[in-house]
PAZAPA-4460 file (N, C-alpha, C; in steps of 0.05 Angstrom, whole numbers, plus 32768, in hexadecimal, padded with zeros to 4 digits):
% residues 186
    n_x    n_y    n_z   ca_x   ca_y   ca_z    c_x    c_y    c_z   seq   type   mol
   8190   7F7D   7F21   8185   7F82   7F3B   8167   7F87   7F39     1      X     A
   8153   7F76   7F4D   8131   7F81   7F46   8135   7F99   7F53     2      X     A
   8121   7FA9   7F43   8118   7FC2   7F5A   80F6   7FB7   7F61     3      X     A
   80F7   7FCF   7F70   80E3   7FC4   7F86   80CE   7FDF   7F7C     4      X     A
   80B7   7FD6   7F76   80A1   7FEF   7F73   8084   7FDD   7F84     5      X     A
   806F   7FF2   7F7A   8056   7FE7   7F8F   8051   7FD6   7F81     6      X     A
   804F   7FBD   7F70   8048   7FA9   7F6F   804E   7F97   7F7F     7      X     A
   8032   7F87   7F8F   8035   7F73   7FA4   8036   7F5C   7F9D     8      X     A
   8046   7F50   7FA3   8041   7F29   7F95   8043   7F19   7FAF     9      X     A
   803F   7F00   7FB0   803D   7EEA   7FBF   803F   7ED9   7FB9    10      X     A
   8045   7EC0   7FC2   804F   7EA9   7FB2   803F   7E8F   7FCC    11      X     A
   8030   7E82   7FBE   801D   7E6F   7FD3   801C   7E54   7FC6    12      X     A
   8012   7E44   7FD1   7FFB   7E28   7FCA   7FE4   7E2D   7FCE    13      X     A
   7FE1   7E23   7FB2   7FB9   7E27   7FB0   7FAC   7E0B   7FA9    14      X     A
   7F94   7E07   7FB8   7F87   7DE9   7FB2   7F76   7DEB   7F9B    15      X     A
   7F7D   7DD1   7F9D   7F63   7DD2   7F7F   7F48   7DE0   7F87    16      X     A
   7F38   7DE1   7F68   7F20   7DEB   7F6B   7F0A   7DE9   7F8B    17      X     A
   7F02   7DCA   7F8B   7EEF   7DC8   7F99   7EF8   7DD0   7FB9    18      X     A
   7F0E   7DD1   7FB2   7F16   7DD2   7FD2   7F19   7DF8   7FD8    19      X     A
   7F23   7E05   7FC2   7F1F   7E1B   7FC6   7EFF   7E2B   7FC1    20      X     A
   7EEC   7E18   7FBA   7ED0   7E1F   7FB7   7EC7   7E1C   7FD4    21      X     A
   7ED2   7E06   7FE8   7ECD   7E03   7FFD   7EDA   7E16   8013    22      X     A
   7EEA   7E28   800F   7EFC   7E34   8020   7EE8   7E4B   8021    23      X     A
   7EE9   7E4D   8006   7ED8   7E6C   7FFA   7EBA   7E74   8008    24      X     A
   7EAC   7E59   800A   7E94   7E57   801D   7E9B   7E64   8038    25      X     A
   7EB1   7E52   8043   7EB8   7E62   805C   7EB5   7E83   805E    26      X     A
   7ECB   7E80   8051   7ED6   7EA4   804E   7EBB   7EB7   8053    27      X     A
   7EAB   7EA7   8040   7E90   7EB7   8039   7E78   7EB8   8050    28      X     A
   7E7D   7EA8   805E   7E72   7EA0   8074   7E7E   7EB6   808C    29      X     A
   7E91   7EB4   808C   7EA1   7EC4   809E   7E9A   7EDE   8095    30      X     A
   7E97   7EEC   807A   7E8D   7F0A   807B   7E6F   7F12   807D    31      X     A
   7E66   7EF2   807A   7E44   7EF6   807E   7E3C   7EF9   809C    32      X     A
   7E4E   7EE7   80AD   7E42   7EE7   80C8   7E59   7EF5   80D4    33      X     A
   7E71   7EFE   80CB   7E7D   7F0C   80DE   7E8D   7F2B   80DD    34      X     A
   7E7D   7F2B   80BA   7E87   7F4E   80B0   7EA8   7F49   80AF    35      X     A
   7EB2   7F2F   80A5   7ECD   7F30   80A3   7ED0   7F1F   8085    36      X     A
   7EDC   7F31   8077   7EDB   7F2A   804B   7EF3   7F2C   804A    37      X     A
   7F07   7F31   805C   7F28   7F38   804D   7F33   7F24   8040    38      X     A
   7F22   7F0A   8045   7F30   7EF6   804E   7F2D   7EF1   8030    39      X     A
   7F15   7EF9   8021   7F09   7EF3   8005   7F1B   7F00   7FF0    40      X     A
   7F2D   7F0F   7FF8   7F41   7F18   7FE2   7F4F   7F0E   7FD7    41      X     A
   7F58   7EF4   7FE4   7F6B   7EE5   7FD6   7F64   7EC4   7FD4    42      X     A
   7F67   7EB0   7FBF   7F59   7E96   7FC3   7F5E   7E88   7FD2    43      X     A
   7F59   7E73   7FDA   7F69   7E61   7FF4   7F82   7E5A   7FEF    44      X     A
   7F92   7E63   7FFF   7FAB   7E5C   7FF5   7FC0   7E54   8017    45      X     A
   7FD7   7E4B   8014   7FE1   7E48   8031   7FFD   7E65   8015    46      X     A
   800C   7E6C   802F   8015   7E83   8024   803B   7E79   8030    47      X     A
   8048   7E77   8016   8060   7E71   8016   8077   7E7F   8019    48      X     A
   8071   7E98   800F   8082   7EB4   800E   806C   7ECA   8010    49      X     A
   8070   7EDA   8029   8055   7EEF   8029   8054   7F0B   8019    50      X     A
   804A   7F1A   8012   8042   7F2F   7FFF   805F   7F3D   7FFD    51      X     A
   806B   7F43   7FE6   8087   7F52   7FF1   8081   7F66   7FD0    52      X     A
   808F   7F7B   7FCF   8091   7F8B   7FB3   80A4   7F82   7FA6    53      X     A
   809A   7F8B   7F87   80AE   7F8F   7F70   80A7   7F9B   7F60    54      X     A
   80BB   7FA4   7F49   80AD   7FB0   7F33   809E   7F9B   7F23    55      X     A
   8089   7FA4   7F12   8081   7F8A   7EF9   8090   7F87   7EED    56      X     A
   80A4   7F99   7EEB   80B0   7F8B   7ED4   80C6   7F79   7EDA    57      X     A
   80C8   7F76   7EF2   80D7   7F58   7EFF   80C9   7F3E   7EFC    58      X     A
   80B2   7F3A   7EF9   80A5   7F27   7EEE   80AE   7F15   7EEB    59      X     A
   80C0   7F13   7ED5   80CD   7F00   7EC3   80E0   7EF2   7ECE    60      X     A
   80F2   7F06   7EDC   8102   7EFC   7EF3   80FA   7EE9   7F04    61      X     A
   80E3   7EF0   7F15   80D6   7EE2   7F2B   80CA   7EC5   7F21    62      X     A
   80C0   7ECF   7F08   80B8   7EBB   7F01   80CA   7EA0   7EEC    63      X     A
   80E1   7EA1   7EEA   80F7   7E90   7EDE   80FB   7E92   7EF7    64      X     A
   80FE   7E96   7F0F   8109   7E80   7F21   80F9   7E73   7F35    65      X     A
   80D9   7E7E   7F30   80C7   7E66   7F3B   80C5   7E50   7F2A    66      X     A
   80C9   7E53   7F10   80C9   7E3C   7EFA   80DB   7E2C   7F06    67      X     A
   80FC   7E37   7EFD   810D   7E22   7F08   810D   7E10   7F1C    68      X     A
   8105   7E26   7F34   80FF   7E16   7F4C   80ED   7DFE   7F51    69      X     A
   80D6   7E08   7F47   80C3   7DF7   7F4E   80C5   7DDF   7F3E    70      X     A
   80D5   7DD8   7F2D   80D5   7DC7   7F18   80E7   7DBA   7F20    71      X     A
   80F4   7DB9   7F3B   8109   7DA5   7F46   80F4   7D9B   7F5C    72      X     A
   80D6   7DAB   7F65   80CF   7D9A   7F82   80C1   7D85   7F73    73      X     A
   80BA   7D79   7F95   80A4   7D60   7F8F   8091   7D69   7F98    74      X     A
   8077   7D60   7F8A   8060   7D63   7F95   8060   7D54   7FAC    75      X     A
   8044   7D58   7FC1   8041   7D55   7FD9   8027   7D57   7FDB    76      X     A
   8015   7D4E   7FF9   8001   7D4B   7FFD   7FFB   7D59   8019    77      X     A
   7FE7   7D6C   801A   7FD9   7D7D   802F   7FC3   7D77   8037    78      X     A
   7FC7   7D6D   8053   7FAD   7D63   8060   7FA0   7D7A   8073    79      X     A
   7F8A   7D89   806C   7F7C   7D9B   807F   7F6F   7D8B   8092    80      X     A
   7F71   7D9B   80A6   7F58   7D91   80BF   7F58   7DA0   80DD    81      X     A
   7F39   7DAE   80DA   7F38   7DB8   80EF   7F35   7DD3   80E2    82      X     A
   7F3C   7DE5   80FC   7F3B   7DFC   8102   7F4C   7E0C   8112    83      X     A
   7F5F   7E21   810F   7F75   7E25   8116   7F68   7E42   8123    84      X     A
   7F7A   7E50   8138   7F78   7E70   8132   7F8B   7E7D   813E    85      X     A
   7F9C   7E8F   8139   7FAA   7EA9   8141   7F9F   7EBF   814D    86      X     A
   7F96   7EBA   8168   7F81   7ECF   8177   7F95   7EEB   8176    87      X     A
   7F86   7F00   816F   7F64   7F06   8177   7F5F   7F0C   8158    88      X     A
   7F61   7F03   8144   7F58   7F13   8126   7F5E   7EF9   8116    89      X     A
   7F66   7EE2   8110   7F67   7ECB   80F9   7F5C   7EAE   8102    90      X     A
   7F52   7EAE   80EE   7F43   7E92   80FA   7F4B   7E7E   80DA    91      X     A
   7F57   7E63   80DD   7F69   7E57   80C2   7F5F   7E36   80C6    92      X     A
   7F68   7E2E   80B0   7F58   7E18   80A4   7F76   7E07   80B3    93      X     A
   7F77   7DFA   80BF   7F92   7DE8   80CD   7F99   7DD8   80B0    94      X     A
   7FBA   7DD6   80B5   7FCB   7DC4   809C   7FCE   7DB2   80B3    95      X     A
   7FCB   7D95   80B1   7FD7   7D7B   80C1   7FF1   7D83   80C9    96      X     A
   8004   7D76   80B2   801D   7D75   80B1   802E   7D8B   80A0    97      X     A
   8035   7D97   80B7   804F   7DBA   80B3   8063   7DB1   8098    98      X     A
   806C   7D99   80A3   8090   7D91   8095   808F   7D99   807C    99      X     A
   8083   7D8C   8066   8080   7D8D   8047   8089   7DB2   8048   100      X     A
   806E   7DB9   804D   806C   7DDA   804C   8084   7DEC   8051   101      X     A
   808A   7DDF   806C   809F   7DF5   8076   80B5   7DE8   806A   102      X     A
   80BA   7DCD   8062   80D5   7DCE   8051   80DB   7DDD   803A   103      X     A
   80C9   7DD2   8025   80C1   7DEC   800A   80C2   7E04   8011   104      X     A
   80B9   7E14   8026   80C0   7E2E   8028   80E1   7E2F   802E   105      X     A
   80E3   7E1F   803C   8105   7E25   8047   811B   7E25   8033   106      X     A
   810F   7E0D   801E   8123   7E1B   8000   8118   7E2A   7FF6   107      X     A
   8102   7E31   7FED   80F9   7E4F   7FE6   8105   7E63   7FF1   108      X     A
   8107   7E66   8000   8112   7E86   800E   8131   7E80   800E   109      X     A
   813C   7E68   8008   8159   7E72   8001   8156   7E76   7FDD   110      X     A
   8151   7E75   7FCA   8148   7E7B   7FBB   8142   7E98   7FB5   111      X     A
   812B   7E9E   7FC4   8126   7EBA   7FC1   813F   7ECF   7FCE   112      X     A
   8147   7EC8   7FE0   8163   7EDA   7FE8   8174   7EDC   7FD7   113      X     A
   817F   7EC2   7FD0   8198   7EC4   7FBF   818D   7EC7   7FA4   114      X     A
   8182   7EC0   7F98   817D   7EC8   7F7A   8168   7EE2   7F77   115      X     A
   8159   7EED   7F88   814D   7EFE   7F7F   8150   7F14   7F96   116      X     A
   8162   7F12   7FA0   816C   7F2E   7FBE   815B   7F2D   7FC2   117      X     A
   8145   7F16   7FD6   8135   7F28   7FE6   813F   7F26   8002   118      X     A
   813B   7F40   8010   8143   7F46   8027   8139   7F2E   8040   119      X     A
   8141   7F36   805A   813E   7F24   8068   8121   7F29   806D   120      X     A
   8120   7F4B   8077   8106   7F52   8081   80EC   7F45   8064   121      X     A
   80F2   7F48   8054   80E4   7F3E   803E   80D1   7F19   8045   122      X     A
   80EE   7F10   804B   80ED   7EEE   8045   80E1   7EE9   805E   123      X     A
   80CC   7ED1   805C   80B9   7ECA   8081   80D1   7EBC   8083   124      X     A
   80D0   7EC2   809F   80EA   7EAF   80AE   80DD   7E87   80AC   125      X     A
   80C7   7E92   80B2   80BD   7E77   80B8   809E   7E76   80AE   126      X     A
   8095   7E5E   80A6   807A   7E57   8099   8066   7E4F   80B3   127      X     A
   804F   7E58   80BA   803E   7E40   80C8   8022   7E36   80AF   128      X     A
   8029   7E2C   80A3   8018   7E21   8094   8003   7E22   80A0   129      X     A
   7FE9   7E2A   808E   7FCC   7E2C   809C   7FB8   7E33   8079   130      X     A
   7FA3   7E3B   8081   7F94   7E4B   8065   7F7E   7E5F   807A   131      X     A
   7F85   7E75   8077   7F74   7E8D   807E   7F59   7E89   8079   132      X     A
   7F44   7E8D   808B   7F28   7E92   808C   7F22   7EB1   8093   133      X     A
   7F24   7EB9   80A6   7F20   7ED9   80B1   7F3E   7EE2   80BA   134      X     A
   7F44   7EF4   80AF   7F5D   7F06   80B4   7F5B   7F1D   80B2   135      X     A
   7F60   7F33   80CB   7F61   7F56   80C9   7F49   7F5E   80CB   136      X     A
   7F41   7F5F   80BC   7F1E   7F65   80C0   7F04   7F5E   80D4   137      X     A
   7F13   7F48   80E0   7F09   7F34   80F6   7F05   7F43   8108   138      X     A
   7EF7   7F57   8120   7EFB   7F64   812C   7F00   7F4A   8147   139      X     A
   7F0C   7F59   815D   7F0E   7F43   8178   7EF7   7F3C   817F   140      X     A
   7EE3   7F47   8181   7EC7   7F43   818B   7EB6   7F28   8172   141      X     A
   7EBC   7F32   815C   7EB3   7F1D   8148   7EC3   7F06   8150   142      X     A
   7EE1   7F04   8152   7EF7   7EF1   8159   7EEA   7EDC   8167   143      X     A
   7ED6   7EE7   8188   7ED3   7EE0   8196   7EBE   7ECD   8193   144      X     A
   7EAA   7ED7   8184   7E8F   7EC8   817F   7E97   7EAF   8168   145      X     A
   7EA9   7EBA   8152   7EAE   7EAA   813E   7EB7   7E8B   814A   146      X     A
   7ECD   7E97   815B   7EE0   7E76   8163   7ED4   7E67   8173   147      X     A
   7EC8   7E6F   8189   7EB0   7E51   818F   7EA4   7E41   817C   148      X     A
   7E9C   7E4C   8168   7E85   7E46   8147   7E9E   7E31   813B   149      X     A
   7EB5   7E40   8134   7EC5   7E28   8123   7ED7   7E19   8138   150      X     A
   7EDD   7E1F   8150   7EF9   7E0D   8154   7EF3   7DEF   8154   151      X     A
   7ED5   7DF0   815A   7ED5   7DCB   8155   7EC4   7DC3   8142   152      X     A
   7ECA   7DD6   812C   7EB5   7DCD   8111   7EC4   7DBC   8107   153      X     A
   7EC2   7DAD   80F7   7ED0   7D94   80E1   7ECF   7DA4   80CD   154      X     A
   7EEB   7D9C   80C4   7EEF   7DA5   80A7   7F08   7D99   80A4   155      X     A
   7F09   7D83   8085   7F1A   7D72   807F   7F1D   7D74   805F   156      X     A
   7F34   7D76   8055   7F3E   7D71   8036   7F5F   7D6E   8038   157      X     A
   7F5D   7D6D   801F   7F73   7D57   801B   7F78   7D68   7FF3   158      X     A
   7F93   7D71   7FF3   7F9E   7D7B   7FE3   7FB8   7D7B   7FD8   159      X     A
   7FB7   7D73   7FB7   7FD2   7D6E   7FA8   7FD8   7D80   7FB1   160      X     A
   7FFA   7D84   7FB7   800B   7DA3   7FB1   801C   7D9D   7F97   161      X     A
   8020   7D9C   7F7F   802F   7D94   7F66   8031   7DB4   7F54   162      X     A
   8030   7DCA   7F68   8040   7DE6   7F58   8034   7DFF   7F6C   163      X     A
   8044   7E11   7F68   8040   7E20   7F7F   8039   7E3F   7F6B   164      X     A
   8032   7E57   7F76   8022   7E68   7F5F   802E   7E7D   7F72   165      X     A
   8029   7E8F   7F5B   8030   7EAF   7F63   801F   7EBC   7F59   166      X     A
   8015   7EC7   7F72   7FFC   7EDF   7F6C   800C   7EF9   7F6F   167      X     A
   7FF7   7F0F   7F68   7FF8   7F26   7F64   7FDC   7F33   7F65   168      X     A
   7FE3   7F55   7F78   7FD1   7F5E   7F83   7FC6   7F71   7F6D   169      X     A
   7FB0   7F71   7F6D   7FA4   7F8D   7F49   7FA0   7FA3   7F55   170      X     A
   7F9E   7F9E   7F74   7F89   7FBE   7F7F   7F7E   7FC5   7F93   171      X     A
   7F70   7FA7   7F91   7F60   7F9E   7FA2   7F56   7F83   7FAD   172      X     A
   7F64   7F6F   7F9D   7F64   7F54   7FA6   7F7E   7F44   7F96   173      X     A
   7F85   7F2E   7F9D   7F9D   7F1F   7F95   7F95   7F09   7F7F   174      X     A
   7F9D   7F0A   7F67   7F9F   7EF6   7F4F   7FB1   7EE6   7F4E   175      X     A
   7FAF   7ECF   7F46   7FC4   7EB7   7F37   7FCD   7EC2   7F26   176      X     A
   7FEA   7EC9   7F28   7FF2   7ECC   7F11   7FFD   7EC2   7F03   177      X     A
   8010   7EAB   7F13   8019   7E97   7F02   8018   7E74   7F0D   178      X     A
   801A   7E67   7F01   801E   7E4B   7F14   802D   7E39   7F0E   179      X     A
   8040   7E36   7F15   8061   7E24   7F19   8059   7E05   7F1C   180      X     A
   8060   7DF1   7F0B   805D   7DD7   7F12   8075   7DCF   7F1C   181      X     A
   806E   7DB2   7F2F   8086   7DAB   7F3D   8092   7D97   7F1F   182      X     A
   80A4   7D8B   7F26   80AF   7D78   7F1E   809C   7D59   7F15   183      X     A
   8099   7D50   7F00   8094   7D36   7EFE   809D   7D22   7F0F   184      X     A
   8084   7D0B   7F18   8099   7CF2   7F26   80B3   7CF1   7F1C   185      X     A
   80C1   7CE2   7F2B   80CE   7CDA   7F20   80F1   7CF0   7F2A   186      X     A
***
């Protein structure tokens, strides 16, 4: 049975470099002109299973069955574009097409229930695929000025998904801690 202590983990897709060098601009942008950095805690990532506890020393556990798992998917392809937001506090980098995402989560979380008890309240019922720019820290009044600025900015990439990662929180911001490849063609 895992037990559950304050270690926070998360389990996401992360883009390659340039694309998370480009996210990161944002982010940075957003605490320069809008006093909102939360967003800088963690790298660009779309978020598959959201922050839940364990002990560390479940680790090993968690991590033999992101291996297994992920070593049966197929990679896939994520087209950003645009500008999304969840008024009054998040403003998100738009995913094109949901399906890919929200299928992979939907075996994931039977996965995480049955092989690793996680609870219901634990498991997202449901994914809306996106990548965070300003979240929580966003005050409504910044909200307000920010989303005229981006809702009709352009912003376009295009990203392998071929393994999915599990971070972990140190303190004060969220690390990679591990990264799961999918399956070879084939």
């Amino acid at each position: 049975m895992i037990q559950r202590d304050n270690t926070l983990y998360f389990i996401a897709l992360i883009p390659g470099k340039e694309l998370r060098g480009r996210v990161r601009a944002l982010k940075e942008r957003m605490k320069a002109d809008y006093n909102a950095g939360h967003a800088l805690k963690s790298p660009a990532h779309i978020t598959l299973q959201m922050p839940f506890k364990r002990n560390s020393r479940d680790e090993d556990s968690i991590s033999a069955l992101l291996e297994k798992f992920s070593s049966e998917e197929r990679p896939f392809t994520v087209r950003l574009d645009g500008f999304g937001c969840f008024a009054p506090r998040v403003i998100f980098i738009r995913v094109r097409e949901h399906e890919p995402v929200k299928a992979l989560h939907s075996r994931l979380k039977v996965k995480l229930s049955e092989e690793l008890g996680f609870s219901e309240s634990e498991i997202m019922n449901d994914v809306q695929p996106h990548i965070t720019v300003a979240t929580r820290d966003l005050t409504k009044e910044a909200f307000r000025e920010a989303w005229p600025e981006f809702q009709n900015e352009e912003f376009r990439g295009t990203f392998e998904v071929h393994s999915l990662f599990l971070l972990k929180h140190n303190g004060k911001s969220w690390d990679i801690l591990k990264e799961f490849p999918f399956r070879k063609n084939g």
